[in-house]
TORTIZA-35722 format. One record per residue: residue number from 1; residue in one letter; y, z, x of N, C-alpha, C in turn. Coordinates in pm, whole numbers. Layout:
BEGIN
{NUM; a; {Y; Z; X}; {Y; Z; X}; {Y; Z; X}}
...
***
This chain:
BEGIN
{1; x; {-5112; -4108; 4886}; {-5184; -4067; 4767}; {-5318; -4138; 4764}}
{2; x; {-5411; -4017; 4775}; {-5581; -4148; 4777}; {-5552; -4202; 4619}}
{3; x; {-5636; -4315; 4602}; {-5699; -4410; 4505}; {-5722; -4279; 4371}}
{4; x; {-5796; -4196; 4379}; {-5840; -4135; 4287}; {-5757; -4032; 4229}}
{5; x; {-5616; -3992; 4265}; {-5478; -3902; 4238}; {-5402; -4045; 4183}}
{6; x; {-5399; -4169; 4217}; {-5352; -4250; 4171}; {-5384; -4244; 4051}}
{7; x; {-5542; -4287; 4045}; {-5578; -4301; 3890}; {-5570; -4189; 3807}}
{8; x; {-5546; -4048; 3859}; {-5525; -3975; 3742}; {-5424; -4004; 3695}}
{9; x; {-5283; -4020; 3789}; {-5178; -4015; 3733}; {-5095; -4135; 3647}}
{10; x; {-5197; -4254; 3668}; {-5163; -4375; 3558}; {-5245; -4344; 3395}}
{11; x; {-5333; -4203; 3406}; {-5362; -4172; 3268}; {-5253; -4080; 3213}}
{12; x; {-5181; -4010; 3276}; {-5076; -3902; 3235}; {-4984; -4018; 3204}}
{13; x; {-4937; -3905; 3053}; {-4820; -3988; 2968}; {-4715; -3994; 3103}}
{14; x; {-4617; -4100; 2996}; {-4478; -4073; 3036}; {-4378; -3949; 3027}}
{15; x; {-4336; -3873; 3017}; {-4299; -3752; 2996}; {-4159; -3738; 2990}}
{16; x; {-4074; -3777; 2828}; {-3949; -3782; 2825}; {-3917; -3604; 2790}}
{17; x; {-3831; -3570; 2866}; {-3790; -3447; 2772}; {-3678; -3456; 2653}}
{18; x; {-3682; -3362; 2576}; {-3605; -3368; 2466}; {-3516; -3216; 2438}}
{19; x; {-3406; -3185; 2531}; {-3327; -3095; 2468}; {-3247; -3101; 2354}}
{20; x; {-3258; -2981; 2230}; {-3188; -2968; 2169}; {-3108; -2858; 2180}}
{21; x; {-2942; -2913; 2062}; {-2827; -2821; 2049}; {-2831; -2811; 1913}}
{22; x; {-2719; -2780; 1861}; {-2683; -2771; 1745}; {-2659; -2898; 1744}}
{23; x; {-2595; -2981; 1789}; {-2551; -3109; 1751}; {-2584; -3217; 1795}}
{24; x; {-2729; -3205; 1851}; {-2803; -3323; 1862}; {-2932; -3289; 1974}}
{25; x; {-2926; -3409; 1996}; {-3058; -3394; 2131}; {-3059; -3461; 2208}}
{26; x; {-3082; -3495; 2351}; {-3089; -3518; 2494}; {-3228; -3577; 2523}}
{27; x; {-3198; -3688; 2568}; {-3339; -3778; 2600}; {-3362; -3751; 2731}}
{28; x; {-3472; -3708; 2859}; {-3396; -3775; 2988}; {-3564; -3804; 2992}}
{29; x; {-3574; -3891; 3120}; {-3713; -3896; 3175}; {-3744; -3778; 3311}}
{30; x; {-3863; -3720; 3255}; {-3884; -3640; 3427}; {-3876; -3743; 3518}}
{31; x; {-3861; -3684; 3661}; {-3875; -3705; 3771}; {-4015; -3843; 3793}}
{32; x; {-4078; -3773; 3782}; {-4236; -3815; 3798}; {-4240; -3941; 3721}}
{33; x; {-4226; -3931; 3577}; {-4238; -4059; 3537}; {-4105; -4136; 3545}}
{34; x; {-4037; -4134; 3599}; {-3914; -4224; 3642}; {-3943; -4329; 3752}}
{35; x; {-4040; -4246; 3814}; {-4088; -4326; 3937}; {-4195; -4390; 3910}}
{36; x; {-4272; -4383; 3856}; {-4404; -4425; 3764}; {-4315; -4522; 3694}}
{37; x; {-4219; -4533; 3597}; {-4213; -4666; 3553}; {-4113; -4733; 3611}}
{38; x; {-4031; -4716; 3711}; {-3998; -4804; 3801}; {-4081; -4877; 3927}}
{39; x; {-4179; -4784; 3949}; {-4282; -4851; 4035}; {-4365; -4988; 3948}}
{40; x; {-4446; -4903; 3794}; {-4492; -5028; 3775}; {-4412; -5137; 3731}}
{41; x; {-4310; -5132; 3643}; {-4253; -5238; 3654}; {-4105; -5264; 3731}}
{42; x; {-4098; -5227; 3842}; {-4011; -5246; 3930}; {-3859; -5291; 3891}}
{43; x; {-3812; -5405; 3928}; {-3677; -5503; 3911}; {-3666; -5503; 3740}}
{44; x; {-3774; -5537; 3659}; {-3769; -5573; 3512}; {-3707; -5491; 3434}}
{45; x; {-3711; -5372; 3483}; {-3616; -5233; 3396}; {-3481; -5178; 3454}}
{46; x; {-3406; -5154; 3336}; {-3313; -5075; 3408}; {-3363; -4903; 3335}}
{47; x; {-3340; -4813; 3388}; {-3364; -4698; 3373}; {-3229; -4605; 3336}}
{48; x; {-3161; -4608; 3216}; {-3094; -4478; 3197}; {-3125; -4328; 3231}}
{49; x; {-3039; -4227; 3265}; {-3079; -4117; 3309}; {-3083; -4048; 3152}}
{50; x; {-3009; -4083; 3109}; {-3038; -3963; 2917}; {-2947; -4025; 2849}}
{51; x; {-3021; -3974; 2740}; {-2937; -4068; 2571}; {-2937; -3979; 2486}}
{52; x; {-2792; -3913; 2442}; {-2732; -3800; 2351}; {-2817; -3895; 2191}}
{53; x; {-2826; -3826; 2116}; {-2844; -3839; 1953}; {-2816; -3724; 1846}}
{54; x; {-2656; -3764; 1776}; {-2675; -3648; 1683}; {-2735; -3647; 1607}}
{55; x; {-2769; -3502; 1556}; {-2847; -3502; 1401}; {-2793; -3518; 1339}}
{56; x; {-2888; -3603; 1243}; {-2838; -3662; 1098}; {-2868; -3574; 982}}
{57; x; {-3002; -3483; 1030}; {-3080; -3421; 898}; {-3089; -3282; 1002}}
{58; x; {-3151; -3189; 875}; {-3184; -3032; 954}; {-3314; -3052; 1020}}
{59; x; {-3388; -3188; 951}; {-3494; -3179; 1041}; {-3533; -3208; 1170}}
{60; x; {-3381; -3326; 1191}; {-3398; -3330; 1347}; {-3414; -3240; 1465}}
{61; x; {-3363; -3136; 1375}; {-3343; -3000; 1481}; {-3470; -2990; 1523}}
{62; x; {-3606; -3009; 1450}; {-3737; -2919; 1481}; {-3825; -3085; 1525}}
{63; x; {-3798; -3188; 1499}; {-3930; -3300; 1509}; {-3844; -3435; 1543}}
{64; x; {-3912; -3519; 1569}; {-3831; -3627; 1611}; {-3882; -3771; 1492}}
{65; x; {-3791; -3808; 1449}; {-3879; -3953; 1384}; {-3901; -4047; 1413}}
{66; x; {-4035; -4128; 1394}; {-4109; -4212; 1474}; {-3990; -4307; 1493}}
{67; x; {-3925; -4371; 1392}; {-3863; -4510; 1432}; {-3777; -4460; 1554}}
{68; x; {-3672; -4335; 1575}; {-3616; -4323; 1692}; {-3696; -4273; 1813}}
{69; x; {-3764; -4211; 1788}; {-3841; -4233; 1915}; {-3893; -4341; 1989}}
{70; x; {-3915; -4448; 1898}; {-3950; -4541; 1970}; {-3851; -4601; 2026}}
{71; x; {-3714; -4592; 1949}; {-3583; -4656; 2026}; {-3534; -4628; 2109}}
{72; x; {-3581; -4472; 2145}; {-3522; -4398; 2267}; {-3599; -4434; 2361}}
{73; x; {-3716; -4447; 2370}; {-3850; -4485; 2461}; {-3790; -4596; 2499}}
{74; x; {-3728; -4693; 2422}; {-3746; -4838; 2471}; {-3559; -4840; 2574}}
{75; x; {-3514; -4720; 2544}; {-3334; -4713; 2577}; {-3350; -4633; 2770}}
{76; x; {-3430; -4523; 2764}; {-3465; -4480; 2879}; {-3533; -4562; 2954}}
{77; x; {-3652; -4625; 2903}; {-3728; -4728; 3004}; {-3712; -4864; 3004}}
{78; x; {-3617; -4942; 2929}; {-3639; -5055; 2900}; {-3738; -5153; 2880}}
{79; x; {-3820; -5051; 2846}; {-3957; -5129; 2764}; {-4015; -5108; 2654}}
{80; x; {-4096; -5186; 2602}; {-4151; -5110; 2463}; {-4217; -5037; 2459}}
{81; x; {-4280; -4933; 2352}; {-4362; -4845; 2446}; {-4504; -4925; 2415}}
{82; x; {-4565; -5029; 2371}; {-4691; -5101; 2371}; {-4684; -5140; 2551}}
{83; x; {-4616; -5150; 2625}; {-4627; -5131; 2769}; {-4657; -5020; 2829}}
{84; x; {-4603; -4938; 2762}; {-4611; -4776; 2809}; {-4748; -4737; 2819}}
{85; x; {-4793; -4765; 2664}; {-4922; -4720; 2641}; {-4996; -4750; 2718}}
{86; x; {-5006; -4866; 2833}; {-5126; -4892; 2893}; {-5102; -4843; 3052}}
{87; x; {-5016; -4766; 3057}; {-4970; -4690; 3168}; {-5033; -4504; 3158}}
{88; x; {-5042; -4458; 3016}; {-5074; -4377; 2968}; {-5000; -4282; 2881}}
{89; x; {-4951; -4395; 2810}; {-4871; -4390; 2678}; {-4716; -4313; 2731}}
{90; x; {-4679; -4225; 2590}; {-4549; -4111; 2637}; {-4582; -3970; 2524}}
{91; x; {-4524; -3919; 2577}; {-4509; -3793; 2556}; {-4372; -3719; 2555}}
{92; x; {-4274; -3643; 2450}; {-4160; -3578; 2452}; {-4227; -3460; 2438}}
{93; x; {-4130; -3364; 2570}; {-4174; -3235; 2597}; {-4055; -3211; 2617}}
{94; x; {-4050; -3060; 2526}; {-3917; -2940; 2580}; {-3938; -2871; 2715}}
{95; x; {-3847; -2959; 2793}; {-3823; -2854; 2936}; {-3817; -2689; 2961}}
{96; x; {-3826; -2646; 2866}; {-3806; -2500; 2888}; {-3904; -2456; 2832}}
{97; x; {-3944; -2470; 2742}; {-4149; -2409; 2720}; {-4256; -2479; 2723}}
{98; x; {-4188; -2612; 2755}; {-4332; -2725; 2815}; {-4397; -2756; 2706}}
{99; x; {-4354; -2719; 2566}; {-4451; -2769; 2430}; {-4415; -2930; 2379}}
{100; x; {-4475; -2964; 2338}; {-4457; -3130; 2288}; {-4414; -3099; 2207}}
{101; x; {-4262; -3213; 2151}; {-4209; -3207; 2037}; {-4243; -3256; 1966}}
{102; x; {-4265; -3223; 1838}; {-4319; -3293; 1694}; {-4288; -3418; 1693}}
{103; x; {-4327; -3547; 1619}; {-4292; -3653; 1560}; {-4351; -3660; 1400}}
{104; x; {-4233; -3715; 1312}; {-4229; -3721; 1191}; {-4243; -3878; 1154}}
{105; x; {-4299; -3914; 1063}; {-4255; -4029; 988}; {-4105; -4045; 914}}
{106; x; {-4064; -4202; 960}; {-3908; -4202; 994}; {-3844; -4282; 1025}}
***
């Protein structure tokens, strides 16, 4: 990878996806950034593959709230995401139409 595909790709978020069911939602990390944050921080993380969450409210169905998102961020990567951010933050995207999922205050 030249120098300059590098640096684009330490500006691209992290990219958790977020499937939903009726009875909850599915954390996982893509591919891409799995390797991205095991590369930069190597040994220091452990990396879960996905983290179920049922809904509590009808609104979980449509948006995610900030306080769990950040808990899920920190459960998939084992970091906070103030680490993340300087990697090029994160991002939850639905795998199947590629749109970013909402975040709510929460």
């Amino acid at each position: 990878m030249a120098a300059s595909e590098a640096q684009d790709l330490a500006q691209e978020p992290i990219v958790i996806h977020r499937s939903v069911n009726r009875d909850g939602q599915t954390f996982a990390l893509a591919p891409l950034s799995r390797e991205r944050v095991k590369e930069h921080f190597g040994d220091r993380v452990h990396l879960y593959p996905r983290v179920f969450i049922a809904h509590e409210t009808a609104e979980d169905y449509h948006s995610i709230r900030g306080g769990l998102a950040v808990q899920v961020v920190h459960l998939l990567t084992g970091v906070p995401t103030e680490h993340l951010d300087k990697i090029g933050g994160v991002c939850f995207l639905d795998p199947v139409t590629g749109l970013e999922a909402p975040w709510r205050d929460g």
